[in-house]
C-alpha positions in Angstrom: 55.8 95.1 191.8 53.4 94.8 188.8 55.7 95.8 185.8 53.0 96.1 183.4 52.3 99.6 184.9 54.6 101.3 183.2 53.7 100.0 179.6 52.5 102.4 176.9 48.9 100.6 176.0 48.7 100.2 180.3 48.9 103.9 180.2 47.1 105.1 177.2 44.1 103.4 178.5 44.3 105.3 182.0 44.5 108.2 179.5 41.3 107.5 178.4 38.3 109.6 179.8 36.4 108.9 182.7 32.7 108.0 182.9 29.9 109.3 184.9 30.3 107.3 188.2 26.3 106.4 189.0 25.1 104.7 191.7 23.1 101.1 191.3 20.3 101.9 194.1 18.1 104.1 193.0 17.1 106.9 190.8 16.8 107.0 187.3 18.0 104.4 185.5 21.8 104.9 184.2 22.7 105.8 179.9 23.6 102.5 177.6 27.0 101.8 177.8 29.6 103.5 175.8 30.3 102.1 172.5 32.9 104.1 170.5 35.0 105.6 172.3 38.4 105.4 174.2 41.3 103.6 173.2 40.3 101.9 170.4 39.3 105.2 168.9 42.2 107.6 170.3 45.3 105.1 168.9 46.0 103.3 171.9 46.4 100.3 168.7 48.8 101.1 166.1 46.3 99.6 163.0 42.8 99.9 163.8 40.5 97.7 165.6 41.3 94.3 163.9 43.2 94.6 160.3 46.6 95.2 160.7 49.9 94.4 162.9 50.3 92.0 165.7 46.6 92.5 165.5 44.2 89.7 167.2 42.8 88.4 164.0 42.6 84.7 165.7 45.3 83.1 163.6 46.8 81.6 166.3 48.2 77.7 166.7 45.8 75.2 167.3 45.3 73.6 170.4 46.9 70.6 171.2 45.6 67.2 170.7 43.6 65.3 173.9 46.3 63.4 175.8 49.5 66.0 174.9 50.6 67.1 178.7 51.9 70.1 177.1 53.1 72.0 173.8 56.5 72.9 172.7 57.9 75.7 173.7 57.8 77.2 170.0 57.7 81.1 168.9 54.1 80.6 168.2 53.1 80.0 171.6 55.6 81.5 173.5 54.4 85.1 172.5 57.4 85.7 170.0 56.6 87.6 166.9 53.6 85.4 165.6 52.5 87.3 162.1 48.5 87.9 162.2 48.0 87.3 166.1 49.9 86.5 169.3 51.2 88.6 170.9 49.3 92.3 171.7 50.9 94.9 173.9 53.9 92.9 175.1 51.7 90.4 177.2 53.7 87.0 176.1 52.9 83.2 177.6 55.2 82.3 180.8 56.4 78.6 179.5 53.7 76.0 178.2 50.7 75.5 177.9 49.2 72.7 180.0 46.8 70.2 179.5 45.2 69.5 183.4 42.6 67.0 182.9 39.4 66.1 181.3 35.7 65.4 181.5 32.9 63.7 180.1 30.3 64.5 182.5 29.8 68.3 182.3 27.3 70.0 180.5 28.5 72.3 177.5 27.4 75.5 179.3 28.7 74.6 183.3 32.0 75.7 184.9 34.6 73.2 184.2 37.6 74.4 186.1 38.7 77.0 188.5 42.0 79.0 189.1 43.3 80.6 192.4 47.1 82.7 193.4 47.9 80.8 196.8 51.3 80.9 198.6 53.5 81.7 195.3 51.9 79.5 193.1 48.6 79.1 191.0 46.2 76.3 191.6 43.4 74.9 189.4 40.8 72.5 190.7 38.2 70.5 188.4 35.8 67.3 188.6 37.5 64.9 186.1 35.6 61.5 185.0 34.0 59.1 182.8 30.4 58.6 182.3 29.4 57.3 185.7 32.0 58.3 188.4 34.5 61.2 188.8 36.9 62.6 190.8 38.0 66.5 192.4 41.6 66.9 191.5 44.0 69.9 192.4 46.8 71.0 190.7 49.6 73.3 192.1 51.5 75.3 189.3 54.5 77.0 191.6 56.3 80.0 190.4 59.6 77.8 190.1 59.6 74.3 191.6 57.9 71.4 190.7 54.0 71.3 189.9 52.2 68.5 191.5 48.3 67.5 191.5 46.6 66.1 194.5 43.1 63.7 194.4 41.0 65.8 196.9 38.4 63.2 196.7 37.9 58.9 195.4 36.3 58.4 191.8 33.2 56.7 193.5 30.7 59.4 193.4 29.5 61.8 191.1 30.8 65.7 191.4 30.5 68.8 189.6 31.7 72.5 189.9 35.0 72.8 192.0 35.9 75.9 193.6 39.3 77.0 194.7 40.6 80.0 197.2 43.3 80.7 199.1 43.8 79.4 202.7 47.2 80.3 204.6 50.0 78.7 203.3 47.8 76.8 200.7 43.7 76.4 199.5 40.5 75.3 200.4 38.8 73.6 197.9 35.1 72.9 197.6 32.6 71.4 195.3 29.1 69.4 195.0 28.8 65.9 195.1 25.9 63.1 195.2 28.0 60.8 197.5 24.7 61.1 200.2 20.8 61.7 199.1 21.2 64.4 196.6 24.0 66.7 195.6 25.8 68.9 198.3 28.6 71.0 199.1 31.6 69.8 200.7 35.5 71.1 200.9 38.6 70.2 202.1 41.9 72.5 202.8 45.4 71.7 201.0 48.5 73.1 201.9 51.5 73.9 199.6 53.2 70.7 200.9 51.0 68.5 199.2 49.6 67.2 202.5 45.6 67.3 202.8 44.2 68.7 206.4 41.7 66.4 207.7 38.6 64.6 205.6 36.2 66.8 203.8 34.1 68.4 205.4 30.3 69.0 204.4 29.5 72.4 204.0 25.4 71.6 203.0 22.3 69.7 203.7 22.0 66.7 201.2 17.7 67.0 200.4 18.1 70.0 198.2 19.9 70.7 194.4 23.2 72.8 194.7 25.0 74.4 191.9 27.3 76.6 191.3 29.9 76.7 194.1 32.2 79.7 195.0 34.4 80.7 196.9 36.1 84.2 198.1 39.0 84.6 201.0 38.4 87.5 203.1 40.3 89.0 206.1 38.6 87.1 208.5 38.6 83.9 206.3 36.8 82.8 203.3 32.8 83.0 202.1 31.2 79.8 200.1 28.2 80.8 197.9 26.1 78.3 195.9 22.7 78.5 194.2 20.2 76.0 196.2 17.1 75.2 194.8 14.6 71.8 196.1 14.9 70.6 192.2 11.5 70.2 192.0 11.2 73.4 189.6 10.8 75.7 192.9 12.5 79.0 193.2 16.3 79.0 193.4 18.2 81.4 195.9 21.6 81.7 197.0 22.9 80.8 200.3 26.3 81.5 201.8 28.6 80.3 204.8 31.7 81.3 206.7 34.7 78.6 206.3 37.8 78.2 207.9 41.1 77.7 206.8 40.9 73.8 207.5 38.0 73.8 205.3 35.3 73.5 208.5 32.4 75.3 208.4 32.7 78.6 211.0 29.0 79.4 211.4 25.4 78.6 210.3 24.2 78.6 206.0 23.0 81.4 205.4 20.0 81.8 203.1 19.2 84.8 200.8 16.2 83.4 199.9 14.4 86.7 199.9 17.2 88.4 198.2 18.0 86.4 195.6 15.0 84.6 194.3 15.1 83.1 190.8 19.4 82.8 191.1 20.8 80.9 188.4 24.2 81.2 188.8 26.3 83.0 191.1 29.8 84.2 192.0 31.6 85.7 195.1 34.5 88.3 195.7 36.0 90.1 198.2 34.8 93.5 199.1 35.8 95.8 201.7 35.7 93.6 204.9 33.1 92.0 203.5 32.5 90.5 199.8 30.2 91.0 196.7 27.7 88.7 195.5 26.4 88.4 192.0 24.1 86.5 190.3 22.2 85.7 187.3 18.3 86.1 187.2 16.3 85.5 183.9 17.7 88.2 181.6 19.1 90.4 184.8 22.3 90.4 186.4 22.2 91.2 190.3 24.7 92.6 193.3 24.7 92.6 197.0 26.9 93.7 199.1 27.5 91.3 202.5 29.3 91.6 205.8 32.2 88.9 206.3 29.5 86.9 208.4 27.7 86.8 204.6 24.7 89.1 205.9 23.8 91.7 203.4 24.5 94.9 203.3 21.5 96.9 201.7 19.2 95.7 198.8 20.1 93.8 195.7 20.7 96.2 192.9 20.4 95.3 189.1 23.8 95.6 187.3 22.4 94.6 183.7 20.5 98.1 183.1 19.5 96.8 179.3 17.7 93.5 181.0 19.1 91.6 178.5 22.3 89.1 180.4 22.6 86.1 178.8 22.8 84.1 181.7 27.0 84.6 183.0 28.4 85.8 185.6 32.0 86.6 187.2 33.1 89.0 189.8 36.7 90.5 191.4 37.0 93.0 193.8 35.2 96.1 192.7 34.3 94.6 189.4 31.6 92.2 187.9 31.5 91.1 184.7 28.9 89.1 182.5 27.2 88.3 179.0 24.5 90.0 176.9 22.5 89.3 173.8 22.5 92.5 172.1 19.1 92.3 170.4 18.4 89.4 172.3 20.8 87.5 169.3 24.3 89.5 169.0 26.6 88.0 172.2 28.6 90.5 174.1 30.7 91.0 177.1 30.3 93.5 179.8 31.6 95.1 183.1 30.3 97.3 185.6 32.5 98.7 188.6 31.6 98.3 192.4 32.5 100.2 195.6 33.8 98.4 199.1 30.3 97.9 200.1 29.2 96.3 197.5 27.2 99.3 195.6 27.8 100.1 191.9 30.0 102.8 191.0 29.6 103.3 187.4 27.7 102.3 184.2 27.8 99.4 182.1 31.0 99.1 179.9 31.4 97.2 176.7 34.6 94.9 176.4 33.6 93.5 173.2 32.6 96.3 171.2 31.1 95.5 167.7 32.2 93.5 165.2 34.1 91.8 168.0 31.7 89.1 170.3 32.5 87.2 173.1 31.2 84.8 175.7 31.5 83.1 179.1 33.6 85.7 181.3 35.9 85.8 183.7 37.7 88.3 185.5 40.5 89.3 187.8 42.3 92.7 189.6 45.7 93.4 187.6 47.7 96.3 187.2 45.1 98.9 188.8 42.5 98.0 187.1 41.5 94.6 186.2 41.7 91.1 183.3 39.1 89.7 181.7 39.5 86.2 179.9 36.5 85.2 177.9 35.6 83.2 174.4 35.8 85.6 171.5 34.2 84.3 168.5 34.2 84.6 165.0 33.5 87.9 163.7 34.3 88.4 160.1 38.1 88.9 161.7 38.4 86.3 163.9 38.5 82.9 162.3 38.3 80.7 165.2 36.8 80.7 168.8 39.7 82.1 171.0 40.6 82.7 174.6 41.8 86.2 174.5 42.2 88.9 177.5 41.4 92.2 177.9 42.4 95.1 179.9 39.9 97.4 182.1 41.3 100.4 183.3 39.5 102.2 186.4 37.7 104.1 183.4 37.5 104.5 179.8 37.1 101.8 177.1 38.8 98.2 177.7 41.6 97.0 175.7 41.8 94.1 174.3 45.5 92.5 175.0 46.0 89.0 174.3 45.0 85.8 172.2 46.1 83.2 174.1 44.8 80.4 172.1 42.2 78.9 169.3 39.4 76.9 171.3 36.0 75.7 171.0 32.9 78.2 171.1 31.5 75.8 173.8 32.9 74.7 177.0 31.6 76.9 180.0 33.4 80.1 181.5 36.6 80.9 180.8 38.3 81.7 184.3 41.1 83.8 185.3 43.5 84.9 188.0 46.3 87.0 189.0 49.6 87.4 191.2 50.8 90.3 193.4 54.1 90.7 190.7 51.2 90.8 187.8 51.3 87.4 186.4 48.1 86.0 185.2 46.8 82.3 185.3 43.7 81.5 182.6 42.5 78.2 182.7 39.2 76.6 180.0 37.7 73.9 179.0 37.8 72.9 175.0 34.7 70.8 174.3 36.0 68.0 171.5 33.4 65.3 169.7 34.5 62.2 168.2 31.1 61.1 166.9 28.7 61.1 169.3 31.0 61.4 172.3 32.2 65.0 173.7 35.1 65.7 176.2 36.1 68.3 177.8 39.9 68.6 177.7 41.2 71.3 180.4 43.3 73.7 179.9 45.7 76.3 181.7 48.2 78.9 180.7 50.5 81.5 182.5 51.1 84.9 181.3 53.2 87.9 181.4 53.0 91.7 180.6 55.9 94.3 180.5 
C-alpha cells in the first residue's frame, strides 16, 4: 500500500483542476501548455514558489567525493530538517546514498545508468571503464538483505547504454557492444540469487550503428527497442523485438523504419497489453502505440505540439516526458499523458514552470499519478545543478517534491523508478574534470514519502 496517498501536498494536487483531455491524432492542434496555474498558485506550498521554508532553494550537501562507497548517514542527507532545502512534503532518503561505479567513456549527453523494481529489490545496470575497454555491471539494492553487484559481461570490449527490466524472480539486462563488426545489442537474464542464466545472447545484427537500448516487461514478456541507423549519415529508425525471460530473443527484429524515420533517441513502456514507444525527431517528440508482438497500433502522433524538444526522452505507463528549449534557449521539462493504446490523452504540461529550468528527464508511475527525476539548474534560486523530483497528478499542475542532491549540469538522463509500497529508486551520473580528464561517477538513492 503506497502511503504517500494520504499526504496533504499528494492530495492538494489531485485537488487541482483538470485539463482538457485532447486527443494526439488529429484535428486541430492542442493550446500551449498551462503555465500558472495549480498548486503552486492555489497554496499547495506554504511559502511561495522558491523563497521560503523547507523550500528547494538547492542548498543541499555536496556530493561525495569519486571513490566514497557511500555518505554518512547525517541529518543533511537523511531528509531531517535541512534549513534552505531537503526535505519537501515529507519525501525523506531511505538510508545512503550510493556511489555504483564510474565511466570514462560516455559522452556528456548519453545515458549512463539505468534503474529497475524486480523481485523486492531495485537494480541499476551501467557500462563502467577506462579509456579503451569496459564492462556491464549490475547491482541489486534489496529491500533488507545484502546488496551485491554481478559482471554481466568481461572488460574486453567496448559497451555503451545498459538497459534493465524485470524478468520473474530477477532481470534481463541488455546493452550494445562492439565485441563483433560494429556495435550490437545483446542481453543476458539475472536472477535474485546472483546466478546468471546462460551466456548473452545477441539480440542484433552487427553491420549497422545501435544506440539507445530499452527495455519494457509486459504480460507476455518484455519489448527491447533501440535506434538503428547504417552510421554512414543515413536515416535512423527504431526497431523492436520480443525477449524472453532467459534473455533469448522470442521472435524476429522488428523494423519501424517507416514510422520512425529520423529517431534519435527512444524509450519503451508498458501499455495496455501492449507498450508505448517514444522517440526523439529533430525538434519533435513522437508516440506509437504497439501490440506485445511490437507491431504498431495506428500512426505516430507528435507529442511536442510547440516543435521545439530539445532532444530527451522518457516514458512510464500512460505518461511521456521530455525537454524543450523555450525560445529555442530557456530549458524546460515536460509531460504529456497517454491512453492504454498508446494515443495521447491530454495536452502538454509544464513541470518546470519559470524561473525554475530543468533537463534530462526521467519518469516513473507512483502514487496514482506518476515521478519525475530530472536536472534542475540554476535559476536565480537554485544555486547548484540538482537532482530533484516532482509529482504529476492525473491532472493539474506538477509539484515539485524533493532535492535529492547537488550534481553536475552535465551527465545524461536522470533516471527513475518505483516499488508497489511507493518507494522510489533515482539513479545519475555526475560528470567530474580533473584537468583535461572527465568521469562519470554513478550515482543511486532510495526514497520515501508519507
Amino acid at each position: 500500500m503506497i502511503r504517500m496517498a494520504s499526504s496533504s501536498w499528494f492530495s492538494a494536487a489531485l485537488l487541482v483542476g483538470s485539463v482538457v483531455a485532447l486527443s494526439g491524432c488529429g484535428g486541430e492542434p492542442p493550446p500551449p501548455p498551462p503555465r500558472d496555474v495549480g498548486p503552486r498558485d492555489v497554496g499547495v506550498r506554504d511559502a511561495g514558489p522558491r523563497d521560503a521554508g523547507p523550500g528547494l532553494d538547492g542548498d543541499l550537501p555536496d556530493a561525495p567525493a569519486p571513490g566514497d562507497a557511500a555518505l554518512p548517514d547525517t541529518p543533511e542527507r537523511d531528509g531531517g530538517p535541512v534549513p534552505d532545502g531537503g526535505m519537501v512534503a515529507g519525501c525523506r532518503l531511505d538510508g545512503d546514498l550510493t556511489e555504483l561505479g564510474f565511466d570514462e567513456l560516455r559522452p556528456r549527453a548519453a545515458r549512463a545508468v539505468d534503474v529497475a523494481y524486480a523481485d523486492d529489490a531495485f537494480w541499476f545496470t551501467w557500462p563502467e571503464g577506462g579509456p579503451s575497454v569496459s564492462r556491464v555491471r549490475v547491482h541489486r539494492w534489496p529491500a533488507s538483505g545484502t546488496p551485491f553487484t554481478r559482471d554481466a559481461t568481461p572488460d574486453t570490449v567496448l559497451h555503451r547504454d545498459a538497459a534493465i527490466a524485470a524478468a520473474g524472480a530477477g532481470v534481463v539486462v541488455g546493452w550494445i557492444d562492439n565485441g563483433g563488426a560494429g556495435f550490437q545489442a545483446s542481453g543476458r537474464a539475472l536472477r535474485s540469487l546472483g546466478t546468471f542464466v546462460g551466456d548473452a545472447s545477441p539480440w542484433t545484427a552487427e553491420f549497422v550503428t545501435h544506440d539507445w537500448l530499452d527495455l519494457a516487461t509486459l504480460a507476455s514478456g518484455r519489448l527491447a527497442s533501440w535506434v538503428e541507423s547504417d552510421g554512414l549519415g543515413g536515416p535512423s529508425y527504431v526497431a523492436v523485438r520480443r525477449i524472453g525471460d532467459d534473455a533469448t530473443p522470442l521472435a524476429p527484429m522488428r523494423s519501424l523504419m517507416g514510422t520512425t524515420t529520423g529517431a534519435g533517441r527512444a524509450a519503451i513502456a508498458l501499455a495496455g497489453t501492449g507498450a508505448a514507444l517514444a522517440w526523439s525527431d529533430l525538434s519533435d517528440v513522437r508516440l506509437v502505440g504497439l501490440d506485445d508482438t511490437g507491431a504498431p497500433i495506428g500512426g505516430a502522433q507528435i507529442v511536442s505540439t510547440e516543435h521545439n524538444a530539445d532532444g530527451s526522452v522518457a516514458i512510464a505507463t500512460n505518461l511521456v516526458a521530455f525537454g524543450v528549449r523555450v525560445g529555442g534557449a530557456r530549458p524546460e521539462v515536460r509531460v504529456r499523458a497517454f491512453d492504454e493504446m498508446g494515443i495521447l490523452s491530454g495536452v502538454e504540461r509544464i513541470v518546470t514552470t519559470a524561473p525554475e529550468v530543468g533537463i534530462e528527464p526521467g519518469v516513473a508511475e507512483y502514487g496514482g499519478g506518476h515521478l519525475v527525476a530530472y536536472r534542475a539548474l540554476p535559476d536565480g534560486t537554485l544555486t547548484a545543478p540538482t537532482v530533484r523530483l516532482a509529482f504529476v497528478p492525473p491532472t493539474g499542475a506538477p509539484v515539485p517534491v524533493f532535492d535529492i542532491l547537488r550534481t553536475s549540469q552535465d551527465g545524461g538522463p536522470v533516471r527513475i523508478a518505483t516499488a508497489p509500497d511507493g518507494r522510489i529508486a533515482v539513479a545519475w551520473a555526475e560528470l567530474t574534470v580533473a584537468g583535461s580528464a572527465e568521469r562519470l561517477i554513478l550515482r543511486a538513492a532510495r526514497i520515501v514519502c508519507d
